[in-house]
PyMOL CGO cylinders between C-alpha atoms (Angstrom):
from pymol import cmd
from pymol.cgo import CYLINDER

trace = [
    CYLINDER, -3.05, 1.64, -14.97, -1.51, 4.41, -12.49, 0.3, 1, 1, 1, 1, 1, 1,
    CYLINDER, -1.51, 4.41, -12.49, 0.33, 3.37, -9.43, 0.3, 1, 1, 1, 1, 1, 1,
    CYLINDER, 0.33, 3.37, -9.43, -2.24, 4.09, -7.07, 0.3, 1, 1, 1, 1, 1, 1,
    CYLINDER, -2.24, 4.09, -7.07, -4.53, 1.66, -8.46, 0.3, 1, 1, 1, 1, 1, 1,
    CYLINDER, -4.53, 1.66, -8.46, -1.86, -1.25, -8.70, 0.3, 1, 1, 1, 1, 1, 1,
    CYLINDER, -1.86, -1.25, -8.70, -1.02, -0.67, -5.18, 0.3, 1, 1, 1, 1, 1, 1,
    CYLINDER, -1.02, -0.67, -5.18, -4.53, -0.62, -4.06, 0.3, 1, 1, 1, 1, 1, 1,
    CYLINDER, -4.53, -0.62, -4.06, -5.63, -3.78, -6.31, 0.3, 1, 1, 1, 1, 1, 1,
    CYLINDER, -5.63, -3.78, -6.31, -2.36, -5.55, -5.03, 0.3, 1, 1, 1, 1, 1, 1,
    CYLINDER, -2.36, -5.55, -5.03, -3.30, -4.32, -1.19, 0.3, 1, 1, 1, 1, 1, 1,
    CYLINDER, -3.30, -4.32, -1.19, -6.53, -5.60, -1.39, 0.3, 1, 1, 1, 1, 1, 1,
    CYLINDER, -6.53, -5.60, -1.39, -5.72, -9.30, -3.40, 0.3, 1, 1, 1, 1, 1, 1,
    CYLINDER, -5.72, -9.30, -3.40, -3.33, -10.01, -0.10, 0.3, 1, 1, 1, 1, 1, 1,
    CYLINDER, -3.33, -10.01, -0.10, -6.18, -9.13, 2.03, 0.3, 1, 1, 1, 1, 1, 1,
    CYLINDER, -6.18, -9.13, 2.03, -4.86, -5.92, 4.12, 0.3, 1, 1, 1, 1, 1, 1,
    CYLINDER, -4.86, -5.92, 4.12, -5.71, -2.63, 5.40, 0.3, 1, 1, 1, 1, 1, 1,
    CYLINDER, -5.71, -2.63, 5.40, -4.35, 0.23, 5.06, 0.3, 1, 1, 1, 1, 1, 1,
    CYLINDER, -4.35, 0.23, 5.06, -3.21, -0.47, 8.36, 0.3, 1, 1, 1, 1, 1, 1,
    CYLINDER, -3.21, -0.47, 8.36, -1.87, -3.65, 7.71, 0.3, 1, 1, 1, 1, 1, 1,
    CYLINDER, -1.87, -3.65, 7.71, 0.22, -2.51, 4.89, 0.3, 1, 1, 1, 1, 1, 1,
    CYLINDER, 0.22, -2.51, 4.89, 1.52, 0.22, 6.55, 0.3, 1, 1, 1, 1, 1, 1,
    CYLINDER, 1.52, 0.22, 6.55, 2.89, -2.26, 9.25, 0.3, 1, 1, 1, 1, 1, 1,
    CYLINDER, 2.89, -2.26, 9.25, 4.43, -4.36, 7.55, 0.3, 1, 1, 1, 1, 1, 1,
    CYLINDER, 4.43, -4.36, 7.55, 6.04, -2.03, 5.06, 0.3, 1, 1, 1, 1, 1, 1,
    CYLINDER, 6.04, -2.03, 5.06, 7.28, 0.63, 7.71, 0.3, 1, 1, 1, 1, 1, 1,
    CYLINDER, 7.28, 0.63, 7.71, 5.37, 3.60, 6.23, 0.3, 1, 1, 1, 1, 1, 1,
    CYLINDER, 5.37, 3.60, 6.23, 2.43, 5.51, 7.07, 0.3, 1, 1, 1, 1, 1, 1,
    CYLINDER, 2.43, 5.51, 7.07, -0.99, 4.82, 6.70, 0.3, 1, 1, 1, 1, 1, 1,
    CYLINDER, -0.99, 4.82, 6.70, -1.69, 7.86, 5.85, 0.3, 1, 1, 1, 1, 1, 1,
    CYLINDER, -1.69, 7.86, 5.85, 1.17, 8.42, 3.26, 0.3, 1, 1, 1, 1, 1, 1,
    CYLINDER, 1.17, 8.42, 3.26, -0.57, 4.86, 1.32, 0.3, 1, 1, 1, 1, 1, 1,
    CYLINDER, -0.57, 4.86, 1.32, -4.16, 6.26, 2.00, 0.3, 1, 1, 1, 1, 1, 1,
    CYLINDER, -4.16, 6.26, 2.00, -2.56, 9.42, -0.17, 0.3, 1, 1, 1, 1, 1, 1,
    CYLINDER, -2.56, 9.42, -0.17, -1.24, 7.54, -2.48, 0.3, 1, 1, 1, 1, 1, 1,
    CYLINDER, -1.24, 7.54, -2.48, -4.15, 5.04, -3.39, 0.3, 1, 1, 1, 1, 1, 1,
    CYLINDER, -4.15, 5.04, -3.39, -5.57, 8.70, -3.67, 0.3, 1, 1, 1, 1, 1, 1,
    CYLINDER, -5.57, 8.70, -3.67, -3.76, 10.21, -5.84, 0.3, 1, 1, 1, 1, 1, 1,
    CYLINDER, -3.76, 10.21, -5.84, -3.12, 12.82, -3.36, 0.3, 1, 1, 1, 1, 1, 1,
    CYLINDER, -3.12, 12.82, -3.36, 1.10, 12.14, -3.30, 0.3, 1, 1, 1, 1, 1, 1,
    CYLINDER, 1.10, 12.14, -3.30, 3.25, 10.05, -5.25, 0.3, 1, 1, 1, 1, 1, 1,
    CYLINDER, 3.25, 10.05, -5.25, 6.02, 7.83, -3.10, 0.3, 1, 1, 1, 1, 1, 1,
    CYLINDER, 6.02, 7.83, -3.10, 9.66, 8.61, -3.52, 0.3, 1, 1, 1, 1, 1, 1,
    CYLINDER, 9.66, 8.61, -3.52, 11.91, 6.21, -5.13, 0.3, 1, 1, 1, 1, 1, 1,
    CYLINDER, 11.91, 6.21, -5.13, 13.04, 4.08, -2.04, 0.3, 1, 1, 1, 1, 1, 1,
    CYLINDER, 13.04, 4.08, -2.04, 9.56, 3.76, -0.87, 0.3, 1, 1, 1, 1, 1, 1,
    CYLINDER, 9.56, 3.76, -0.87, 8.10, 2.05, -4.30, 0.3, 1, 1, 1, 1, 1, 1,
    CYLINDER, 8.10, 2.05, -4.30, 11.56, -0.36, -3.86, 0.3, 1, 1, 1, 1, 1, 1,
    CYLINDER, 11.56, -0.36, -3.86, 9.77, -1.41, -0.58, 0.3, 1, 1, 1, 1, 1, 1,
    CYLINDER, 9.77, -1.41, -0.58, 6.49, -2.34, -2.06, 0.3, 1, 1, 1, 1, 1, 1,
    CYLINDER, 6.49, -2.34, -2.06, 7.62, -3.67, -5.13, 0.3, 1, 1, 1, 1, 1, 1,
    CYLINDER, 7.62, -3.67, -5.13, 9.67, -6.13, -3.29, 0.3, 1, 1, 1, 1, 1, 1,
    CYLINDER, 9.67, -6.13, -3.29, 6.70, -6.97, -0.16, 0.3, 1, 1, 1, 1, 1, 1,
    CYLINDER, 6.70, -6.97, -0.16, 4.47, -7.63, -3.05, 0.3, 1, 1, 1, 1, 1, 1,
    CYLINDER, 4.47, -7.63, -3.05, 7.07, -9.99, -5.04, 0.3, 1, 1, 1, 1, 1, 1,
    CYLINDER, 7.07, -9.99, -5.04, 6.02, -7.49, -8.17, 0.3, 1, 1, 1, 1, 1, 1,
    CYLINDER, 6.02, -7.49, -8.17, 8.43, -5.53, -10.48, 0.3, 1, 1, 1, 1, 1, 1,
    CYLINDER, 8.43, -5.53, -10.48, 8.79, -1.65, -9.83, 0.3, 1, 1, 1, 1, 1, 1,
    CYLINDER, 8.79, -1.65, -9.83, 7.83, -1.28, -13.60, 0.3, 1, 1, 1, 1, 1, 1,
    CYLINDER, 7.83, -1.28, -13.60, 4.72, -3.47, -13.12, 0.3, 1, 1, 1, 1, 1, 1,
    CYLINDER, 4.72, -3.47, -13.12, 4.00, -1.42, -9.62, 0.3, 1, 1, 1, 1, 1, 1,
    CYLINDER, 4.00, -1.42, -9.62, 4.24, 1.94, -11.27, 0.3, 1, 1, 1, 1, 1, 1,
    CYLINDER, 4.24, 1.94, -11.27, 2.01, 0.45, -14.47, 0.3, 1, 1, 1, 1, 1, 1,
    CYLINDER, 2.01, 0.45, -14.47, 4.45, 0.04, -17.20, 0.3, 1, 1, 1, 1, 1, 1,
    CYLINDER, 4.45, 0.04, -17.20, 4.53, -2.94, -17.89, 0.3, 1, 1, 1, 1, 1, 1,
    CYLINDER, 4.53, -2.94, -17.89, 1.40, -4.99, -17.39, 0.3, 1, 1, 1, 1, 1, 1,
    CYLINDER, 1.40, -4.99, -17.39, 3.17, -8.29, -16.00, 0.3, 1, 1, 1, 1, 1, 1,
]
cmd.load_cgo(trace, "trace")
């Protein structure tokens, strides 16, 4: 599984937009609406910030390892 499908499967199982997400993480909405798309890929520091607001691995987030 690529990133942008973990991130929008974990997005969604916590019940948040977009919007939301973007809020609480301090990016963009429309840097995770490219993202979930496929569009862009995050740097380094950002996938840090949602590995740790999702209590997930970076590994896991990024689909390496599956748990």
């Amino acid at each position: 599984m690529k990133f942008k499908e973990r991130l929008r499967e974990l997005r969604i199982a916590k019940g948040l937009s977009q919007m939301q997400l973007a809020q609480s993480v301090g990016i963009s909405q429309s840097a995770i609406a490219k993202w979930e798309l496929g569009k862009t890929e995050p740097t380094a520091s950002a996938i840090i910030v949602l590995a740790a607001f999702f209590g997930e691995s970076t590994d896991y987030l990024l689909g390496v390892v599956d748990a």
